[in-house]
Structure formats: C-alpha cells, structure tokens
C-alpha positions as YAML, in Angstrom:
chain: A
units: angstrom
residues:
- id: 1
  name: UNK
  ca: [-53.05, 28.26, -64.89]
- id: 2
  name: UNK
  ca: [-51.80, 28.20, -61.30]
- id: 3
  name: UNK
  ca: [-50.72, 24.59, -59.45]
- id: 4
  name: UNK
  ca: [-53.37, 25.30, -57.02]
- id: 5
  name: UNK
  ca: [-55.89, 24.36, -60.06]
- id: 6
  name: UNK
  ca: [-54.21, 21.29, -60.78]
- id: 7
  name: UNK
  ca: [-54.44, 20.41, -57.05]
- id: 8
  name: UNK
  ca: [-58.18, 21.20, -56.19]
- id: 9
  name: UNK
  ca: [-60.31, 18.63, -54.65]
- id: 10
  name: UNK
  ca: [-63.11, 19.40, -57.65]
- id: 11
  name: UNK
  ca: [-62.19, 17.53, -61.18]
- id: 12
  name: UNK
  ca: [-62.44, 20.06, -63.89]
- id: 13
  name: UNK
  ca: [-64.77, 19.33, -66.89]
- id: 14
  name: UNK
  ca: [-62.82, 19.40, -70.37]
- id: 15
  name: UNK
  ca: [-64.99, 22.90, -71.52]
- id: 16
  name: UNK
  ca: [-63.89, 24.42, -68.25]
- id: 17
  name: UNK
  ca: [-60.33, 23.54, -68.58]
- id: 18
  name: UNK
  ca: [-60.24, 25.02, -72.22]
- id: 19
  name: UNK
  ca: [-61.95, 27.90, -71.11]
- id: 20
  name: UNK
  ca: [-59.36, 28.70, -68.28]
- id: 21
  name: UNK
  ca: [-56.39, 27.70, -70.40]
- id: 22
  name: UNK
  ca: [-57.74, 30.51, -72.86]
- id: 23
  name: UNK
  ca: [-57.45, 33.13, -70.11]
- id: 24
  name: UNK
  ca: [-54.07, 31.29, -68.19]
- id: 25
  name: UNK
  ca: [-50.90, 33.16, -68.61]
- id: 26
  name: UNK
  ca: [-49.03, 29.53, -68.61]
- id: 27
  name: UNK
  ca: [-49.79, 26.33, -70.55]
- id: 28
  name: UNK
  ca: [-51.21, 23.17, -68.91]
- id: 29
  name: UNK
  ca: [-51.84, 19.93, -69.26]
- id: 30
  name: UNK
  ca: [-55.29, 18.23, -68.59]
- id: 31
  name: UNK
  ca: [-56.11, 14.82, -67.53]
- id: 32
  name: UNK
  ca: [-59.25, 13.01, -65.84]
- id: 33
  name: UNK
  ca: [-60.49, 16.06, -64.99]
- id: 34
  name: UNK
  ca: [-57.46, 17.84, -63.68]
- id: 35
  name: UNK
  ca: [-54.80, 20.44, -65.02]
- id: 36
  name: UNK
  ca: [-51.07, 19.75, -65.18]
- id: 37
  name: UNK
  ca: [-48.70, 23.12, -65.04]
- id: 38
  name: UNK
  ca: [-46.08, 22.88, -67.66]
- id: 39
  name: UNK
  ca: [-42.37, 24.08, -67.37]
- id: 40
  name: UNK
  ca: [-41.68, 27.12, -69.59]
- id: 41
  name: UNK
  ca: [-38.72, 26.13, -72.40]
- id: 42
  name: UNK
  ca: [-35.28, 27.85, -72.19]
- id: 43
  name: UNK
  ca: [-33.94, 30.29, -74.79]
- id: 44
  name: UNK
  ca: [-32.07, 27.74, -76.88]
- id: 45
  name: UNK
  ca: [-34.66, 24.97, -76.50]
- id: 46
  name: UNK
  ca: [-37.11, 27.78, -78.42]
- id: 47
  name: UNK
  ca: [-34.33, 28.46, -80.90]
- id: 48
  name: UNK
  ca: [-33.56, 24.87, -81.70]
- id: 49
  name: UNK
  ca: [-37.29, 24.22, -82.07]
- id: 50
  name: UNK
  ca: [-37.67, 27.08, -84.42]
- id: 51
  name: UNK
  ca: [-34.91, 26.24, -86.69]
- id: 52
  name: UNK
  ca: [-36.11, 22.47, -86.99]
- id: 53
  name: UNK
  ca: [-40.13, 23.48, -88.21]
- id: 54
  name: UNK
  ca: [-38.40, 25.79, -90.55]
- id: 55
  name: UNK
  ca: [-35.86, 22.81, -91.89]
- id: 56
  name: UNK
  ca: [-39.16, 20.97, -91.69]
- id: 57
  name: UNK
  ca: [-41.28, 23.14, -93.98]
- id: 58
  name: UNK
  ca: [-38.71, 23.17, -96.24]
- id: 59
  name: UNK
  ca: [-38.49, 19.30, -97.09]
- id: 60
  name: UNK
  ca: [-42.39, 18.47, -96.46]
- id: 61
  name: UNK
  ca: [-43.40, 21.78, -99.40]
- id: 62
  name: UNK
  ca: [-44.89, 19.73, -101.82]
- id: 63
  name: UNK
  ca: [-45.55, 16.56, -100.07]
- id: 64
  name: UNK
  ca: [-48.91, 16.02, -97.79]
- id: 65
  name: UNK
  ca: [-47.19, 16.87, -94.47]
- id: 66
  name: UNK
  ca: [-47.37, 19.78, -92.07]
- id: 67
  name: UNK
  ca: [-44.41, 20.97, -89.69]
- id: 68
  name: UNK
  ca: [-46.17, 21.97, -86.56]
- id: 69
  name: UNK
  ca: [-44.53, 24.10, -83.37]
- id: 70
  name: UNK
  ca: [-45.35, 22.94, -79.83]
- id: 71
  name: UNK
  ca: [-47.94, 25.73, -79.57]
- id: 72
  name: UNK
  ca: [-50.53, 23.58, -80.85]
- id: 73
  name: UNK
  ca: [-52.67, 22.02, -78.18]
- id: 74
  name: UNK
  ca: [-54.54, 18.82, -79.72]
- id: 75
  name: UNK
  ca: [-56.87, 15.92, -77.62]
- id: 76
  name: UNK
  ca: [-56.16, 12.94, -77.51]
- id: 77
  name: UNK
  ca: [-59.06, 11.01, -78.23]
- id: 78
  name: UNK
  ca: [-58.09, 7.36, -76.79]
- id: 79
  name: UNK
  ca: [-57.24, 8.83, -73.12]
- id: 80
  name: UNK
  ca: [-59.17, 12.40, -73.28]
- id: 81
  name: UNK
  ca: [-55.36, 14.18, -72.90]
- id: 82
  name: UNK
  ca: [-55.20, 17.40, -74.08]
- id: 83
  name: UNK
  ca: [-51.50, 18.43, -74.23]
- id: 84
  name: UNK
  ca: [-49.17, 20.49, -76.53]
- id: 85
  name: UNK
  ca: [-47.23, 18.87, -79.31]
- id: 86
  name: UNK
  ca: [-43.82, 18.26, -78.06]
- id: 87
  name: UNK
  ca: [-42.51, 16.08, -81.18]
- id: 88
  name: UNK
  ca: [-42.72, 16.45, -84.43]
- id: 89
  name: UNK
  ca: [-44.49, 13.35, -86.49]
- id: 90
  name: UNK
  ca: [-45.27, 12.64, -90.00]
...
C-alpha cells in the first residue's frame, strides 16, 4: 500500500482497505477511513520475534492461550483500528 493512499483526499471504507491490503506488497495501518504505511522490521527484530512465539508455545501447550506473530491483522472494535499485533498478550 503506497503513502500516496494514506494521503488521498477520499476516506477509504473498511472493505476497501482490506481489499487493497490483500493485493499491497507492504502492511498498513487503517484508521477513520485512511491507511497508515508501516515500517518493515530489521533482520534481528524478526529473529527475536520468532524465538519469543516459539518460547511462547512452549509454556502456554496445555493451558488456554495462543502465542501469536505480528502477522496477524485484528480490528479493533472500540476505535474501528485495524492494525497488526505488535505485542504479545495473554
């Protein structure tokens, strides 16, 4: 999803957003009706992340809990964000 989405003068509707996110070859952000561009993560960022949901798996087997990556785009219902996980929570 290019910056030049996220600064058009028409507000995006959440379908269209997921639709286009679908298709983007980067992640965004969206909010009241417009997309936010997300920085890619660095090397070691993507290792450290990988090697804490795999500790993570490991202590919730068992237990109701799920590790989740930051791949996982969820809405949030209060504000109508949808973002991608960027912290773990139990």
């Amino acid at each position: 999803m290019s910056t030049a989405l996220a600064q058009s003068q028409s507000l995006l509707t959440p379908e269209a957003y997921l639709a286009a996110e679908r298709q983007a070859a980067h992640r965004s952000e969206y909010f009241n009706g417009q997309a936010f561009a997300m920085a890619g993560a660095s090397r070691e960022h993507v290792a450290i992340v990988a090697n804490l949901t795999y500790l993570f798996v490991g202590q919730f087997k068992g237990r109701p809990c799920l590790a989740l990556g930051s791949d996982m785009r969820l809405k949030v219902s209060e504000t109508g964000l949808y973002t991608h996980m960027r912290h773990l929570k139990p």
